[in-house]
DSSP file (Angstrom, degrees, kcal/mol; ACC not computed):
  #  RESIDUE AA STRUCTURE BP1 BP2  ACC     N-H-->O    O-->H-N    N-H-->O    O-->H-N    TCO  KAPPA ALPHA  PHI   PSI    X-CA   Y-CA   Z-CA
    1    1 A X              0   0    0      0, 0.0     2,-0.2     0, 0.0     5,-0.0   0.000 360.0 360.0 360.0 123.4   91.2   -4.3  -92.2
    2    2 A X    >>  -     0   0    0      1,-0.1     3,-3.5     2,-0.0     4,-1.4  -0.551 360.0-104.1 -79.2 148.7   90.6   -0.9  -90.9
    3    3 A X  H 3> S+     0   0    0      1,-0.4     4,-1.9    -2,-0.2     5,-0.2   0.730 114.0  60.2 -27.3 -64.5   87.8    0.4  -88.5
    4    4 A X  H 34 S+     0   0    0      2,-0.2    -1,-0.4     1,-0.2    -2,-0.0   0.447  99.0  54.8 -40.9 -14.9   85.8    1.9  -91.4
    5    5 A X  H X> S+     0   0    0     -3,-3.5     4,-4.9     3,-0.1     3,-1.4   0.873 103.9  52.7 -58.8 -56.8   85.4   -1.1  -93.0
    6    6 A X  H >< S+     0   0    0     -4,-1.4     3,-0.7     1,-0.3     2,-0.2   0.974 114.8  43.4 -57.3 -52.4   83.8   -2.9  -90.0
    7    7 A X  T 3< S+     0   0    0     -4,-1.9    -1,-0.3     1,-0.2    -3,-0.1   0.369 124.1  33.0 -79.9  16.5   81.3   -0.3  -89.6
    8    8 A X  T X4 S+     0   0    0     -3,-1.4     3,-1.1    -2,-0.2     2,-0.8   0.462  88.4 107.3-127.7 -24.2   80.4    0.3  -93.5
    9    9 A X  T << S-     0   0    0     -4,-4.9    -1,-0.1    -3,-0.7    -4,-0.0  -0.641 108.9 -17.4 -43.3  93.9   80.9   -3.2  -94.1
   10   10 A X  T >> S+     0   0    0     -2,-0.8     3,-1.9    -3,-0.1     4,-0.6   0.716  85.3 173.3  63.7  28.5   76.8   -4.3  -94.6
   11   11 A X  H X> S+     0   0    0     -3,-1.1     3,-3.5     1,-0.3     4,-1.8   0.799  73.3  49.8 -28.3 -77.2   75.6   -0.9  -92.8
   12   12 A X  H 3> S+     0   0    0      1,-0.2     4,-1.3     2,-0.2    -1,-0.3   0.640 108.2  46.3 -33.0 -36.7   72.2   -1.6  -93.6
   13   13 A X  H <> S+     0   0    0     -3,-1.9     4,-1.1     2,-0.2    -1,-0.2   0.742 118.3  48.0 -80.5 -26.5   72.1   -5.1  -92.3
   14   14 A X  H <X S+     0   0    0     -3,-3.5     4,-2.7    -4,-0.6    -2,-0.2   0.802 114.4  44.1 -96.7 -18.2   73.9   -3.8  -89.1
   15   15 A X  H >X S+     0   0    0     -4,-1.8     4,-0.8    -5,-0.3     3,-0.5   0.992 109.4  54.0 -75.9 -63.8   71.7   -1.0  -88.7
   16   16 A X  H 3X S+     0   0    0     -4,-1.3     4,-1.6     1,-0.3     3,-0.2   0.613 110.3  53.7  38.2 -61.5   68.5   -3.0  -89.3
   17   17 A X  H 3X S+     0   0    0     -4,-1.1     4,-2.0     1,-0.2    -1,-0.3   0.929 102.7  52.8 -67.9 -51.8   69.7   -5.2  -86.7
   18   18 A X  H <X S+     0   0    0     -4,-2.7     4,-0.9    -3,-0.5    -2,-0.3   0.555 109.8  46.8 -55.9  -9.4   70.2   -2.7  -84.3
   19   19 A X  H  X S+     0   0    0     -4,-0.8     4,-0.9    -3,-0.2    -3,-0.2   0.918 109.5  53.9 -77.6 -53.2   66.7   -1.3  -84.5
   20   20 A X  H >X S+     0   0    0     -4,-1.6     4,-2.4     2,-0.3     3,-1.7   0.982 111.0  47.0 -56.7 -78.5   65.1   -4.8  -84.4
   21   21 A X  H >< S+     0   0    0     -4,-2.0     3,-0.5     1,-0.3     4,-0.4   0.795 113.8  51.4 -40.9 -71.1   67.3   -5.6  -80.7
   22   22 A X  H >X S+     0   0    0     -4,-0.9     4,-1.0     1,-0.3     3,-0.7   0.704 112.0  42.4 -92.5 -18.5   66.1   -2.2  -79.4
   23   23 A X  H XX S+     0   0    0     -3,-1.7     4,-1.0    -4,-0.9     3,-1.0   0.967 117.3  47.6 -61.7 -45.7   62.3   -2.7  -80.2
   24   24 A X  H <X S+     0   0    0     -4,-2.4     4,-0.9    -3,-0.5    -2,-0.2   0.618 115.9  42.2 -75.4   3.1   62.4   -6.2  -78.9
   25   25 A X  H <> S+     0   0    0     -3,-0.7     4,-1.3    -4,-0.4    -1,-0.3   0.530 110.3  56.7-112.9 -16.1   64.2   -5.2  -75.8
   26   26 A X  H <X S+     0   0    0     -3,-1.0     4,-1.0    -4,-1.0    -2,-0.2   0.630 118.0  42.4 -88.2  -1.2   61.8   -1.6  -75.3
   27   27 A X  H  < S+     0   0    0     -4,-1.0     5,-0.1     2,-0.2    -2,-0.1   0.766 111.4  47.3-102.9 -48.7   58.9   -4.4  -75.3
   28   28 A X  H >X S+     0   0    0     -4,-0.9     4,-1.1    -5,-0.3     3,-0.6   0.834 116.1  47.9 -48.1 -34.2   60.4   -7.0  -73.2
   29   29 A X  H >X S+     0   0    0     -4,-1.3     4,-3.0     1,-0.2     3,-0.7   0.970 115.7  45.0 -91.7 -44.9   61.3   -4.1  -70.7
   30   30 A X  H 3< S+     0   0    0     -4,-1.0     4,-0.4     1,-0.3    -1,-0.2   0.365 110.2  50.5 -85.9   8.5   57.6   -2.6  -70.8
   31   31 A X  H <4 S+     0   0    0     -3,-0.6    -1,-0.3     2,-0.1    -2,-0.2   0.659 112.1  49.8-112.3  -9.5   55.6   -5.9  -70.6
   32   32 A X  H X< S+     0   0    0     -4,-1.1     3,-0.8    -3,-0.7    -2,-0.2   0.882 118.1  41.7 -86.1 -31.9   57.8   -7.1  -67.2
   33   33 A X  T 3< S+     0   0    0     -4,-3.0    -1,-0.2    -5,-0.2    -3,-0.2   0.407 127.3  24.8-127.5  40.9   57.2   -3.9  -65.7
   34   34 A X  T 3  S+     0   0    0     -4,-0.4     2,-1.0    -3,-0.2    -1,-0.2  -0.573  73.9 170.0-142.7  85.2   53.7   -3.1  -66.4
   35   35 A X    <   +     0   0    0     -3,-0.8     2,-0.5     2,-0.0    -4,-0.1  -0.634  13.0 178.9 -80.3 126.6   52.7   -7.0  -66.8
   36   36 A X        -     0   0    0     -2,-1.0     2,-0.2    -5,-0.0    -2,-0.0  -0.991  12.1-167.4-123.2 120.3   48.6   -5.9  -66.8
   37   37 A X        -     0   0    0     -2,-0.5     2,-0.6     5,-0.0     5,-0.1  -0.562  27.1 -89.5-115.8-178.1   47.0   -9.4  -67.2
   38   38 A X    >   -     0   0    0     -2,-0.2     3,-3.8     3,-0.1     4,-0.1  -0.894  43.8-111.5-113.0 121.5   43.3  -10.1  -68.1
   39   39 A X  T 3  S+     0   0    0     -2,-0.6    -1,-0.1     1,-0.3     8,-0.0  -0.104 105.9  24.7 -51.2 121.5   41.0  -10.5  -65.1
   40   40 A X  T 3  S+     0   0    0      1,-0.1    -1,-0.3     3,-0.1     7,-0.1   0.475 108.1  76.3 107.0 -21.1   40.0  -14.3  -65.0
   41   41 A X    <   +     0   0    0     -3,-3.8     2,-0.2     2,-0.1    -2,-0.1   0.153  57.7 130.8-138.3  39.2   43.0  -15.7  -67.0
   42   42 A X    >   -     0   0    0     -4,-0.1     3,-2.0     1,-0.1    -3,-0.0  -0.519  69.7 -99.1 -64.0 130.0   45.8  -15.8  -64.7
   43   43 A X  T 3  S-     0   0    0      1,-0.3     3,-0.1    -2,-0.2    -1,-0.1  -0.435 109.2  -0.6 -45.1 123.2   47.8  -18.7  -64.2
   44   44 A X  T 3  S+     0   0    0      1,-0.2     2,-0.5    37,-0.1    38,-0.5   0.610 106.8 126.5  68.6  -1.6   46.5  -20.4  -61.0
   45   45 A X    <   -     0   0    0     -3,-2.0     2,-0.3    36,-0.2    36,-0.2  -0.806  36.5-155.3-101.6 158.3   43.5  -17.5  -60.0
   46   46 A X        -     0   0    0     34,-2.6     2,-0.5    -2,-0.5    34,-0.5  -0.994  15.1-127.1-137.1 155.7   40.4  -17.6  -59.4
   47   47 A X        +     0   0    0     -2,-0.3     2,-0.4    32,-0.2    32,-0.2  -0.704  26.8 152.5-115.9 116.2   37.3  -16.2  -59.3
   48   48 A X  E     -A   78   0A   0     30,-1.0    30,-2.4    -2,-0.5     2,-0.3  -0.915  21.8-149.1-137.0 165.3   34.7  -15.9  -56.6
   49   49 A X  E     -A   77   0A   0     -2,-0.4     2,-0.3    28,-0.2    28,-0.2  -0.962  12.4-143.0-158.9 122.9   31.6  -13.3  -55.7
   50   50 A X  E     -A   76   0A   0     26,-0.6    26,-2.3    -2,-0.3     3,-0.2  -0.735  22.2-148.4 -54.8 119.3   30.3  -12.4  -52.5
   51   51 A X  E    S-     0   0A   0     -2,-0.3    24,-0.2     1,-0.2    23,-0.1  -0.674  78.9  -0.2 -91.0 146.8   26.3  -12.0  -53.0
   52   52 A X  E    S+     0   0A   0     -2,-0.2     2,-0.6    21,-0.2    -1,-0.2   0.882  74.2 179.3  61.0  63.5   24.5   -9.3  -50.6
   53   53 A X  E     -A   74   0A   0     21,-4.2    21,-2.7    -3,-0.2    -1,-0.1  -0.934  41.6-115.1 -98.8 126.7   28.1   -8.0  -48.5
   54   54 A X  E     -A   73   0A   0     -2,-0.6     2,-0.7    19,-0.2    41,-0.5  -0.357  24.6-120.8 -53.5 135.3   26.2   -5.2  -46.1
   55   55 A X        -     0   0    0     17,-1.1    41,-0.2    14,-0.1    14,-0.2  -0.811  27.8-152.1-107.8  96.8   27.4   -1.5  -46.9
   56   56 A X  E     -c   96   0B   0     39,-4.1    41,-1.3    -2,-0.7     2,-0.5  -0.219   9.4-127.6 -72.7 166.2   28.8    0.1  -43.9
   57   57 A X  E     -c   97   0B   0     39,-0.2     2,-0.2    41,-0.0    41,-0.1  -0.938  11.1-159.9 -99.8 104.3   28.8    3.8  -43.3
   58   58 A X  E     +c   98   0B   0     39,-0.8    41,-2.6    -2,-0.5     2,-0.2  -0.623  33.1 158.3 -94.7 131.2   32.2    5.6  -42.3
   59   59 A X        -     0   0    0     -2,-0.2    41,-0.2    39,-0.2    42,-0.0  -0.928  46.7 -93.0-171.2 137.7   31.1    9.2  -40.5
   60   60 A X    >   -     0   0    0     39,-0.3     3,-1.4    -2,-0.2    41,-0.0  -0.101  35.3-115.5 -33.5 148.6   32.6   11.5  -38.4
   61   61 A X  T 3  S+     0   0    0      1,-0.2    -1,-0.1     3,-0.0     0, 0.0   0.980 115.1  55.8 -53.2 -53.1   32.1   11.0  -34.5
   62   62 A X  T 3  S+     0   0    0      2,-0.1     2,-0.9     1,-0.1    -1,-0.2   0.513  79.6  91.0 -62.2  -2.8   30.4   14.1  -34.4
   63   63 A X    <   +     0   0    0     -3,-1.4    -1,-0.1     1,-0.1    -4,-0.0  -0.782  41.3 177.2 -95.3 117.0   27.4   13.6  -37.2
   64   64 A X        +     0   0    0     -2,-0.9    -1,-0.1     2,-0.1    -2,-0.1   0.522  43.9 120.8 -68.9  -9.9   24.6   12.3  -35.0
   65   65 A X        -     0   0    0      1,-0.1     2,-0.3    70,-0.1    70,-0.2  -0.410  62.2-130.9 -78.6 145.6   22.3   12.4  -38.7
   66   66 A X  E     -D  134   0C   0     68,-1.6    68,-6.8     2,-0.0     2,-0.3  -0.729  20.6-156.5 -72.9 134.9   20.9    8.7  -39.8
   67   67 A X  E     -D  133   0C   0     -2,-0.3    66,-0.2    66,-0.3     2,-0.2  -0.744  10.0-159.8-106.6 156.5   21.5    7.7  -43.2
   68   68 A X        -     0   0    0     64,-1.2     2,-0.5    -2,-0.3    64,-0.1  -0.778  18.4-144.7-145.4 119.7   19.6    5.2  -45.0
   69   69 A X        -     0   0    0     -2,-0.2     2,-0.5   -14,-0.2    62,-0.2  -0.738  11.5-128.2-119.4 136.0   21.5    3.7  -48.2
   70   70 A X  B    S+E  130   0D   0     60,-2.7    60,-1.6    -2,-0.5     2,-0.2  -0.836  96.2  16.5 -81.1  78.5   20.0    2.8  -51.1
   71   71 A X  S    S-     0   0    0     -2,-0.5    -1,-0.3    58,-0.2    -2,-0.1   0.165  75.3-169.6 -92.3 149.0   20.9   -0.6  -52.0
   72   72 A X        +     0   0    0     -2,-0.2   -17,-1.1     1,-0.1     2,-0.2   0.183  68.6  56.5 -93.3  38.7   22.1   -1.5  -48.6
   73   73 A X  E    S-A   54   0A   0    -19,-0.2   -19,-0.2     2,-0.0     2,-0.2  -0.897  73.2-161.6-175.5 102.6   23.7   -4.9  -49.7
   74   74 A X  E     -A   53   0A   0    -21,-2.7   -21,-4.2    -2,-0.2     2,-0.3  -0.695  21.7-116.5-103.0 173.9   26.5   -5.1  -52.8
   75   75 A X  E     - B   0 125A   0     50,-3.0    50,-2.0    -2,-0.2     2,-0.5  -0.902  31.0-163.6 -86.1 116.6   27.9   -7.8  -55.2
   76   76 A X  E     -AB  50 124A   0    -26,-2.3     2,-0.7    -2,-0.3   -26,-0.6  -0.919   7.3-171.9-102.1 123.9   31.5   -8.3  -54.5
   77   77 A X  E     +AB  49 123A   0     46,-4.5    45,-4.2    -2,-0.5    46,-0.9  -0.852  10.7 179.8-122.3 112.4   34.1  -10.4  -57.4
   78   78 A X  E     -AB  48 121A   0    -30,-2.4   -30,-1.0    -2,-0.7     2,-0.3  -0.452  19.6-152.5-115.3-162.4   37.3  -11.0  -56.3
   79   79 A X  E     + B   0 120A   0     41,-2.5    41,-3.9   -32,-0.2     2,-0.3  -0.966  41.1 124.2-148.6 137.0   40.4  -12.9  -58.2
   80   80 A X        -     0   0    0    -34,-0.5   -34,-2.6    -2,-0.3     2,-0.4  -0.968  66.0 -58.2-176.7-177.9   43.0  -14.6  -56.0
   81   81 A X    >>  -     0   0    0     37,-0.4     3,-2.6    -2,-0.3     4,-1.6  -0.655  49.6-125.0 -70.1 116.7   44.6  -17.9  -55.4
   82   82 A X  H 3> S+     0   0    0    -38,-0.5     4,-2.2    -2,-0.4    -1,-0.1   0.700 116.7  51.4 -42.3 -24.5   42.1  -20.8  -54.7
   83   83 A X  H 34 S+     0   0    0      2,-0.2     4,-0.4     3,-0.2    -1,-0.2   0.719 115.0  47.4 -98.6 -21.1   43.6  -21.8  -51.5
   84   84 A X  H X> S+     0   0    0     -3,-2.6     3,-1.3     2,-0.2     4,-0.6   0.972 115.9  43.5 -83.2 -59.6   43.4  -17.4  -50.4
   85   85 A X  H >< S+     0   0    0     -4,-1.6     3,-2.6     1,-0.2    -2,-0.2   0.978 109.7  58.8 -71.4 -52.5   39.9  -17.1  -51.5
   86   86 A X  T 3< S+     0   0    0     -4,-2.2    -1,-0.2    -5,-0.4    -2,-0.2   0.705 111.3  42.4 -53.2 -15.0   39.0  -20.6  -49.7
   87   87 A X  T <4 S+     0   0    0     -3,-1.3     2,-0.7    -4,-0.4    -1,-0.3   0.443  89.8 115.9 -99.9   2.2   40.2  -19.2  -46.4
   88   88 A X    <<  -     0   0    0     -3,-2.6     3,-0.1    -4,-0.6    -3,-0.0  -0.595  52.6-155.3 -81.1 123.8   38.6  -16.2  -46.9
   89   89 A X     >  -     0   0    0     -2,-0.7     4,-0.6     1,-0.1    -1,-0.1  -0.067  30.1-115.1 -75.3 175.9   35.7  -15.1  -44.4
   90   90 A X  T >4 S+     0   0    0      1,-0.2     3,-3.3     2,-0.2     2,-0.2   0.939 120.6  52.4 -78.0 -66.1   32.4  -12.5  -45.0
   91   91 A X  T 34 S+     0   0    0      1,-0.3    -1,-0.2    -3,-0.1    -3,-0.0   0.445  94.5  62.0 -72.9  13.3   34.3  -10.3  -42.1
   92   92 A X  T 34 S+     0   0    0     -2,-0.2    24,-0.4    23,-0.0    -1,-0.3   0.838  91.5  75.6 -62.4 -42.8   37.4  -10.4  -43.8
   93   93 A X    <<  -     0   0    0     -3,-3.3     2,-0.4    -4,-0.6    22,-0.2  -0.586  64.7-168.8 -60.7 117.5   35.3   -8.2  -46.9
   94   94 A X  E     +G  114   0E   0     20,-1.1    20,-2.2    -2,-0.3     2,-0.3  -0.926   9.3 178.3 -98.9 143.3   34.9   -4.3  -45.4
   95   95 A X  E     +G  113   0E   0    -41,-0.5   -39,-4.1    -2,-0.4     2,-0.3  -0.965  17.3 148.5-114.0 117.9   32.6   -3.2  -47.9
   96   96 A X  E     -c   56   0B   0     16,-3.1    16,-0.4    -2,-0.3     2,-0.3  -0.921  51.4-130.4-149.3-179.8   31.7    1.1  -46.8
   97   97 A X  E     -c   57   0B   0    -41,-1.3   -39,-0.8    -2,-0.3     2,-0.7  -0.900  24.9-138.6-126.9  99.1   30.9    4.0  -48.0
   98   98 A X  E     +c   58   0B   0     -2,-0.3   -39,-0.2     1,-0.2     3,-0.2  -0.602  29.1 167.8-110.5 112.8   33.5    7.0  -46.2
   99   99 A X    >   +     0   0    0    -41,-2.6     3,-0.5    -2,-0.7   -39,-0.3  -0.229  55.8 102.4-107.6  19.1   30.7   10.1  -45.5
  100  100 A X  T 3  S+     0   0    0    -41,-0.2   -40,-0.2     1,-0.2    -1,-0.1   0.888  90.3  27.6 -96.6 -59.9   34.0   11.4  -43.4
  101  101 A X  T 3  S+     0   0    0     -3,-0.2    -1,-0.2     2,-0.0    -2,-0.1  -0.117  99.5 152.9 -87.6  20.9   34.8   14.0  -46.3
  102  102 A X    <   -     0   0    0     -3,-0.5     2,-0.3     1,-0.1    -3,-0.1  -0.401  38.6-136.7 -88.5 159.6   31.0   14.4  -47.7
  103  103 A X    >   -     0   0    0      1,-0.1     3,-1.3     3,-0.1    -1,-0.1  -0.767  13.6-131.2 -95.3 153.3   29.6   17.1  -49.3
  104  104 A X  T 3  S+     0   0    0     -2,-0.3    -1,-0.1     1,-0.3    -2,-0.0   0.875 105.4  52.3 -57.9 -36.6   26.4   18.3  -48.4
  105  105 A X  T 3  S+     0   0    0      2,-0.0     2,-0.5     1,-0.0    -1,-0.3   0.245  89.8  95.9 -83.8   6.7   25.1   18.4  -51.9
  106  106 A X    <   +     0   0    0     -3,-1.3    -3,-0.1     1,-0.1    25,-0.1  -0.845  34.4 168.8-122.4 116.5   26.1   14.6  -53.0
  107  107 A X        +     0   0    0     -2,-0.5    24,-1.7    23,-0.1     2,-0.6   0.389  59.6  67.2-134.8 -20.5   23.7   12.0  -52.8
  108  108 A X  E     -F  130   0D   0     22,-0.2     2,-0.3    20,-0.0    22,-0.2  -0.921  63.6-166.3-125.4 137.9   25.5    9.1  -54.6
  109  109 A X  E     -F  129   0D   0     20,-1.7    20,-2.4    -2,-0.6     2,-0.4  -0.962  21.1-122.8-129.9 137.0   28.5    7.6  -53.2
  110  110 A X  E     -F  128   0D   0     -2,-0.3    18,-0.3    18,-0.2    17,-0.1  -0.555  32.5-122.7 -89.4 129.3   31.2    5.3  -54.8
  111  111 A X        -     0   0    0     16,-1.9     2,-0.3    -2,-0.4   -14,-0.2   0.120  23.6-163.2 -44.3 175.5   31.6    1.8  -52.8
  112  112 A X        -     0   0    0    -16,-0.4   -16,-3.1     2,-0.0     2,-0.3  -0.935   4.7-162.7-178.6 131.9   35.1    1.2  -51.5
  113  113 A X  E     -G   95   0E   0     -2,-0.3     2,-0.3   -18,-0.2   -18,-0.2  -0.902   1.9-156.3-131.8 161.2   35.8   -2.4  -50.5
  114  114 A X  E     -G   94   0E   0    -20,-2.2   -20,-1.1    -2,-0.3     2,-0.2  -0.616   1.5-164.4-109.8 168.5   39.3   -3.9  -48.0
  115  115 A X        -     0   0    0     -2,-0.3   -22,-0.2   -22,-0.2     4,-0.1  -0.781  24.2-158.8-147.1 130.6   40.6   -6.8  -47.9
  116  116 A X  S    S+     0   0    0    -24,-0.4   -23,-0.1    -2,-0.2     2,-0.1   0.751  82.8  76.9 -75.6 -19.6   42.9   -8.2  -45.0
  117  117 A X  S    S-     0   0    0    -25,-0.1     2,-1.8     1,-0.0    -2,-0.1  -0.139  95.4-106.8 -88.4 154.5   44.2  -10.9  -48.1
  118  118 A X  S    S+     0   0    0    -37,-0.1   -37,-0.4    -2,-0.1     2,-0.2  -0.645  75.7 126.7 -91.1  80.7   46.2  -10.8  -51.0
  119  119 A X        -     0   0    0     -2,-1.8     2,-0.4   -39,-0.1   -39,-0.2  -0.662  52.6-133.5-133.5 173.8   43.2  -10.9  -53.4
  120  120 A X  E     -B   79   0A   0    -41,-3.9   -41,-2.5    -2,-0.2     2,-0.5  -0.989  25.7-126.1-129.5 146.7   42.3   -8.3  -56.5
  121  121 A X  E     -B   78   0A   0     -2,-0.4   -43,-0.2   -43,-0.2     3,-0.1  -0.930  22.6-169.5-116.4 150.8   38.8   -7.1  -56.7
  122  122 A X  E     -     0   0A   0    -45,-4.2     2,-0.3    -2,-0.5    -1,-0.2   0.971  56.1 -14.4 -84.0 -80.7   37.2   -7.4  -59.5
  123  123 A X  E     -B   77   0A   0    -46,-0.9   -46,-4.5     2,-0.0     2,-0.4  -0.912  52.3-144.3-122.4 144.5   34.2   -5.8  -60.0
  124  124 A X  E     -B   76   0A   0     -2,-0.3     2,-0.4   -48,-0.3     3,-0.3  -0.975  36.0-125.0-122.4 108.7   31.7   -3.9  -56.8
  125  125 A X  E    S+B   75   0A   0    -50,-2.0   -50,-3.0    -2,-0.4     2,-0.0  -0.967  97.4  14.4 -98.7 118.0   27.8   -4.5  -57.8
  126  126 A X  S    S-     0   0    0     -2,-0.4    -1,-0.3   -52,-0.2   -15,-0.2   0.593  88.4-149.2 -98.3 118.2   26.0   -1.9  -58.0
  127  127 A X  S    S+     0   0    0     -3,-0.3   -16,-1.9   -17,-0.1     2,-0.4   0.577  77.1  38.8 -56.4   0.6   29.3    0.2  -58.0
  128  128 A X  E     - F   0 110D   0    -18,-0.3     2,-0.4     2,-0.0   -18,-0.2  -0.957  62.6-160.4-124.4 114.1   27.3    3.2  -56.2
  129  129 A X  E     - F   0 109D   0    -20,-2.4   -20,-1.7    -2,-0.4     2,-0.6  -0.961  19.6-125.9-137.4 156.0   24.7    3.6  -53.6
  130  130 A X  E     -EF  70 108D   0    -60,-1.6   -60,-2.7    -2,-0.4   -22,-0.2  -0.635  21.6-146.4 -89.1 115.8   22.5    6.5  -52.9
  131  131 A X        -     0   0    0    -24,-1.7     2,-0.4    -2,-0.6   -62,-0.1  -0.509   9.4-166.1 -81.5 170.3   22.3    8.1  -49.6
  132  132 A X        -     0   0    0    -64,-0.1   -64,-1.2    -2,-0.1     2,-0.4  -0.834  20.1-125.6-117.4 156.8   19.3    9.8  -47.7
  133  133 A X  E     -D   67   0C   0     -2,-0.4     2,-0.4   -66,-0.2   -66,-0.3  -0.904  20.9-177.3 -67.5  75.6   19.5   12.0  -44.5
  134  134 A X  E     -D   66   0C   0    -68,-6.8   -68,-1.6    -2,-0.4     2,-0.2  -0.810  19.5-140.9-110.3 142.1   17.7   11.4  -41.6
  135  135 A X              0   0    0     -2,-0.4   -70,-0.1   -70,-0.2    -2,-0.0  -0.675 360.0 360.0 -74.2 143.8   17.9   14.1  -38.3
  136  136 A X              0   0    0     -2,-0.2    -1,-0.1     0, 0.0   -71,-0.1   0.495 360.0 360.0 -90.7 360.0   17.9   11.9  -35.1
């Protein structure tokens, strides 16, 4: 049997087969490496929220000005392994606000949370808080 056979032999069927392998392998390849899972139904996490975490203020040394932020006390929800969220402490949560880079003109600032832990956060309530200005 010659070489033109094998490859004419059932074309369709062989082509058709090779399309089908390369979808199911561009699908396999794009769910391992961006596996994006749904907050809350991970194998083995869980879910816990800090009430009232105090919202620090990150400021050059050199601005002497008082702020006063409006709420001064977020919701934090993180996702993690029970036995990592059961060792976790309140000073382990930095919850701030980084006034380092502000502009004069911006009055609402987006929270920014740390974690020393291998945790995901979830959701920051009230994601926002509004500063004021005060001159010392």
């Amino acid at each position: 049997m010659s070489l033109r056979y094998y490859l004419l032999h059932n074309f369709w069927l062989k082509f058709f087969s090779l399309v089908l392998a390369t979808l199911v392998w561009i699908v396999v390849y794009t769910q391992q490496t961006n596996s994006t899972t749904v907050p809350g139904f991970e194998t083995g996490k869980e879910r816990r929220t800090w009430e009232q975490v105090s919202v620090t203020v990150l400021k050059t040394p050199t601005d002497t000005r008082l702020y006063k932020i409006t709420p001064a006390a977020v919701n934090v929800t993180l996702a993690g392994s029970p036995a990592t969220l059961d060792a976790l402490k309140p000073s382990d949560l930095e919850v701030f606000i980084n006034l380092a880079n502000m502009r004069y003109d911006t009055r609402i600032h987006q929270v920014q949370v740390y974690i020393r832990a291998d945790v995901n956060v979830l959701s920051v309530s009230p994601a926002s808080v509004a500063i004021e200005r005060f001159s010392p």
